[in-house]
N, C-alpha and C positions, 0 to 999 in steps of 0.2 A: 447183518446190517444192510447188506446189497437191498437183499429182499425186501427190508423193511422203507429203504428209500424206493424201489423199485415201485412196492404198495402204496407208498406215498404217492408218486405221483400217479398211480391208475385210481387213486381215493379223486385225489384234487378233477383228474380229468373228468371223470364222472358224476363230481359233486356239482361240477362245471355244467355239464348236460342239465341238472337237477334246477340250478338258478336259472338258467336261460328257459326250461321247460316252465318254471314257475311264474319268469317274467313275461311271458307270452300268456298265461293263463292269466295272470293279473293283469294284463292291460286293459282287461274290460270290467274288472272291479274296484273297488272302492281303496281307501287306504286301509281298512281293518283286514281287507283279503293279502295285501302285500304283507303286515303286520304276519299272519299266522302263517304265510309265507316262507316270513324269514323264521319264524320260531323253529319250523316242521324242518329248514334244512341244517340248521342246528342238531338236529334230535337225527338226521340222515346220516349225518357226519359221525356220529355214535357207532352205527348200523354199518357203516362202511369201515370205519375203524377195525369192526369184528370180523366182519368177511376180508379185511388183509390178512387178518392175524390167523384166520383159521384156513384161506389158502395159503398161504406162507410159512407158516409154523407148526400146523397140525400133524402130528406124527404120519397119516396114514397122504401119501402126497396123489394117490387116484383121487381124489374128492369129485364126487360127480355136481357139476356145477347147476345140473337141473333140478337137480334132488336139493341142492342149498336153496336155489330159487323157489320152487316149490312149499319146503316146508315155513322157509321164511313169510312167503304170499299167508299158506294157513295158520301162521301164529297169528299173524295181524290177526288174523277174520274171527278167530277165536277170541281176543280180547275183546271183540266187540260182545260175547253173551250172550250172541243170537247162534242159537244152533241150525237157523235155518237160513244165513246168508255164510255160503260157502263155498269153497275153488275145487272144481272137479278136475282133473287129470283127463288125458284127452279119450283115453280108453273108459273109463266110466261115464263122461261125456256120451259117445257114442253107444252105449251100452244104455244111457236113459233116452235118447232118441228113437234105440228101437224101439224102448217098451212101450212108448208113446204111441207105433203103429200096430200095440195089441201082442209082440209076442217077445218072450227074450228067456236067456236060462238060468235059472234057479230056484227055491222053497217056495213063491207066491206068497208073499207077505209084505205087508205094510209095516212100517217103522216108524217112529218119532222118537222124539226124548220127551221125557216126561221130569220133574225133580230133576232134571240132569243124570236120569239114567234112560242107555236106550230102552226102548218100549216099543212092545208090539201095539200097532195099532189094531190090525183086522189079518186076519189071517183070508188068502182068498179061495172060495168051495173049490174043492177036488182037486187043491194041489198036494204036493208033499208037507207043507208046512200043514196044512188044515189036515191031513190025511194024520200025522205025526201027535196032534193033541194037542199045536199052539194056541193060544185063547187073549184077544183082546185082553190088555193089562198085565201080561207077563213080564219080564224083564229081564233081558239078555246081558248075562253080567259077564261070558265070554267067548270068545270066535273062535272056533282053534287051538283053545288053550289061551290065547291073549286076552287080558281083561277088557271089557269096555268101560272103565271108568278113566273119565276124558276122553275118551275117544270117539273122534267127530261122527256126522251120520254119517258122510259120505264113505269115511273107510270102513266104516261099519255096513253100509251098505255094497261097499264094492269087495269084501269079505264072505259075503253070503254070497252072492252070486259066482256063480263058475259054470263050465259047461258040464252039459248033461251026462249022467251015470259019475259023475265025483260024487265026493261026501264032503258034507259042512258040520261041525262038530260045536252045537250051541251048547253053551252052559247057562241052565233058565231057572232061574227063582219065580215060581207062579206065584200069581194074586195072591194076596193073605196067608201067603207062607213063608219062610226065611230058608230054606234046604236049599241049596242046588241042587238039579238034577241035570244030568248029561243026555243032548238028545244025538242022534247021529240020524241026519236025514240025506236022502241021496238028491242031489238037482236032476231037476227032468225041465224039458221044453214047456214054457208057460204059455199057456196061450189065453188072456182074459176073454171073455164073453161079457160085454156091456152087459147088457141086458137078458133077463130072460122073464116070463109072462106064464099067468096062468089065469084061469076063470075061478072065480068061487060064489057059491050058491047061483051059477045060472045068469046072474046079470049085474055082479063085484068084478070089474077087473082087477087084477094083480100085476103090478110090474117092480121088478128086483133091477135095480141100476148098482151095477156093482163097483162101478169106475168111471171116473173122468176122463182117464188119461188115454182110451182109446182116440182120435181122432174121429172115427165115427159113431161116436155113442150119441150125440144129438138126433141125427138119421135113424140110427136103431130105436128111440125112443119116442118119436115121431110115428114110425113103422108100429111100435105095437100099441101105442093109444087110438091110432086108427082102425085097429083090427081089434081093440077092445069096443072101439065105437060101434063096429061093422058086427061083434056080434052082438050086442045088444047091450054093452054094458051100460047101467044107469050111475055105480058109484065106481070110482077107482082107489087103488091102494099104492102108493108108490113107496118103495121101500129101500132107501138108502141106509141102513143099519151095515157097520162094518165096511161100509165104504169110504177109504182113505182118501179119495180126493183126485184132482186132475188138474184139469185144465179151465183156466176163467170162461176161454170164449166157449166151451161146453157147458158152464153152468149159464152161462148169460142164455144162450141158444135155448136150453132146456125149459127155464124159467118161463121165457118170452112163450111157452106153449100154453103156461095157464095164465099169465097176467094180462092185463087190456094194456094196449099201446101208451105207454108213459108212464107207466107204473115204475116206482124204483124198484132194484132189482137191490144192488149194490151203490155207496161210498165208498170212495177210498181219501185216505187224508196221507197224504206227504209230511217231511220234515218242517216245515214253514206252517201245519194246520190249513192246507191249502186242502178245499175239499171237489174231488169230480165227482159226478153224477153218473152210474149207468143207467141205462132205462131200457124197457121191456122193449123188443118189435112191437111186439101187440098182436103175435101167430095166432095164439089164443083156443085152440083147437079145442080145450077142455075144460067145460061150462060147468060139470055137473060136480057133484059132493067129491069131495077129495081127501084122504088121511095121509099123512106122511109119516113112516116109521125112523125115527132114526132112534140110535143107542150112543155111546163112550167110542164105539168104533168108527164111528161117523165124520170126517175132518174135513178141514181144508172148501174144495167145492161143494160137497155136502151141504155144510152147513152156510154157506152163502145163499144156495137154493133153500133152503129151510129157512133161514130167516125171510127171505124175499116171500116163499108162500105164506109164511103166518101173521109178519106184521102188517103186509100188505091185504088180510084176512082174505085168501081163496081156500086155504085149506085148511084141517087140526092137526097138528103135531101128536102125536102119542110116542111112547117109550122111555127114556131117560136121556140127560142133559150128554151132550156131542163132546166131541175130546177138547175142543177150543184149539184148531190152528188153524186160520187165517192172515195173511198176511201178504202182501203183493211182492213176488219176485219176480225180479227182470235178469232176464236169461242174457247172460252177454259172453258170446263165442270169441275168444281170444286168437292170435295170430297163431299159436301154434296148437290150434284145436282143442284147446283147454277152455274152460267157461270160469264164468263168476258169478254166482245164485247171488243177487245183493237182494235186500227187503229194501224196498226204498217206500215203500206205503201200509198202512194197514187199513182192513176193512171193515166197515161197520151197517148193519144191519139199516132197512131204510127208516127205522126208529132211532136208529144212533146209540148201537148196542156193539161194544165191542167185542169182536166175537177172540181175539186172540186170548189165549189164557184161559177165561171166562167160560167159554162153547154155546150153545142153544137151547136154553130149556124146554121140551116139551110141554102143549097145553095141556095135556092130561098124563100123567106119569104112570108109567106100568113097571112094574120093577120083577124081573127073574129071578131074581137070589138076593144075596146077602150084601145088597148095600148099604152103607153109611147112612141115617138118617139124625143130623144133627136136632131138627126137630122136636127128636123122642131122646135126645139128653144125649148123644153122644157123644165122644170128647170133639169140641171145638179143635184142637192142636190139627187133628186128621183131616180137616178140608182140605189140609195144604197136600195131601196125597191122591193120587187117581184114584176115581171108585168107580171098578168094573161088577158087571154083572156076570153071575154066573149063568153059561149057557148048557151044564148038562141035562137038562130038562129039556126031552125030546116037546113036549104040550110048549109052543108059543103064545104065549096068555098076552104079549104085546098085538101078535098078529089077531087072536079072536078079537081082542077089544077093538082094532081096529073094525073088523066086519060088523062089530055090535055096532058100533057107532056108524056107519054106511049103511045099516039099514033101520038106522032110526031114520034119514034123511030122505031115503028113496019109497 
């Protein structure tokens, strides 16, 4: 009973904090804001109630008070639906910071959930995951032995990573199959390479942008459009296939290379249908015929830049429809080095195309393997599942059509 008086009053003192916090935040809103106000520290009172009872009463009396705090911050975020507004811990925090300046340890793989399972999105060249046979559209149904059903991306992502020479132990149901197989990959030092470049037939540039998230993947990609210029090149190929995404101001930077100054780039719309405008510099370094390859691996800034080249007509899309996640997170670093991924916008193509869900259609569609074509009578039910292509077909029939189509133009 001590206890339970004792909890009473660390509830009230704290509920205490909760109203005075709430009436300083309402003093500059309306009366419906005090209203939800009072409802929300109602529902607090609930939540406080539980954390007496379970430091007070729970059999085991270590209860680590950060790990309560913690998991309770991730239930919230979870009830929101969105897999992709979530509470990083301060170590995985730090761990996507580095990856951000190009290098960090583990498979080289991109992730999303897809149906509310996680999902490969792109596996990245010559890491151990790509080395191993993971393939856009697979589905990682266990980490370790622990299942990934409910399980957020972030632990699912900060599960796969570990330092270099360990072992990650995936359990993967491939595309169009239902078996589990067991992979054992060992983590080695990742280190992405933006970009990389080649010539084809003498006067086709080529350039592979493999990722957003390096910081300087704008400058690399700047760097080799100029040296495709320099050697002659009259069409280019830019190819974002299996590139999971990055950072906004690299796609905006990117864009601004082929659009004229004021071109939309990107919308994004808020909670209230409040819409901003991004718009191009107007760098504009490349005039001439342009294809943009993208596939199902294709997310996030990807496909920001791809809708900004097509609808804005500077280039052709070729390949198959982009995985559809776009969505504006604001990164917010917390006092004790933990962050909060919130979505607080989503984006839409400067045609007013939403790209979350949905993804990018290509203007011209080249299909590798065995997808879905509702078109030609296939069960309608299956749209509502990812349709990847298959890539073990060495012959890239997305990449010739591309070149076919660049020298129709040049």
């Amino acid at each position: 009973m001590a206890a339970l008086r004792n909890g009473g009053k660390m509830r009230k003192r704290l509920l205490k904090l909760v109203v005075i916090s709430a009436v300083i935040s309402v003093s500059f809103m309306g009366l419906h804001a005090v209203s939800a106000w009072s409802g929300l520290n109602q529902k607090l009172e609930i939540f406080m109630q539980v954390l007496e009872l379970v430091k007070g009463d729970y059999v085991d009396k270590n209860v680590d008070d950060q790990k309560l705090v913690y998991g309770a911050i991730k239930g919230m975020l979870e009830s929101l639906d969105d897999p992709y507004t979530r509470f990083m811990e301060p170590k995985p925090f730090r761990e996507m910071q580095m990856r951000m300046k190009g290098s960090y340890s583990g498979i080289g793989i991109y992730i999303g959930i897809k149906n509310k399972k996680i999902t490969v999105i792109s596996p990245i060249t010559d890491t151990p995951a790509f080395k191993a046979g993971l393939k856009a559209g697979d589905s990682i149904v266990s980490i370790d032995g622990k299942p990934t059903k409910d399980m957020g991306l972030e632990e699912a992502v900060s599960m796969i990573r570990g330092d270099k020479g360990t072992t990650v132990k995936l359990g993967i149901v491939k595309r169009g199959q239902s078996d589990k197989k067991e992979y054992s990959i060992v983590r080695d030092n990742i280190v992405v390479k933006s970009v990389e470049t080649k010539t084809l037939d003498k006067n086709i540039g080529y350039i592979k942008l493999n990722t957003f998230e390096n910081v300087n993947a704008g400058t690399e990609i700047r760097k080799a459009i100029n040296e495709a210029k320099f050697k002659g090149a009259k069409g280019l190929i830019l190819d974002v296939r299996n590139n999971g995404g990055g950072l906004l101001s690299n796609a905006a930077e990117i864009a601004g290379m082929f659009l004229k100054k004021g071109d939309i780039i990107v919308f994004t719309v808020d909670r209230d249908g409040r819409r901003e405008v991004m718009r191009s510099s107007g760098e504009y370094i490349w005039q001439g015929p342009l294809v943009m390859l993208i596939n199902e691996g294709s997310a996030s800034a990807s496909e920001i830049l791809a809708g900004a080249i097509k609808d804005n007509g500077y280039g052709i899309l070729v390949g198959y429809h982009s995985f559809g996640k776009a969505s504006v997170q604001s990164v917010r670093q917390l006092p004790d080095n933990s962050a909060l991924l919130l979505t607080v916008a989503k984006y839409l193509t400067p045609s007013g195309h939403d790209i979350s869900k949905k993804g990018i259609s290509p203007d011209i569609e080249v299909r590798k393997g065995k997808e879905k074509d509702l078109s030609n009578g296939d069960d309608e039910n299956d749209a509502k599942e990812p349709e990847f292509t298959d890539e073990e077909d060495d012959k890239d029939v997305q990449l010739d059509k591309a070149v076919e189509i660049i020298k129709g133009k040049i």
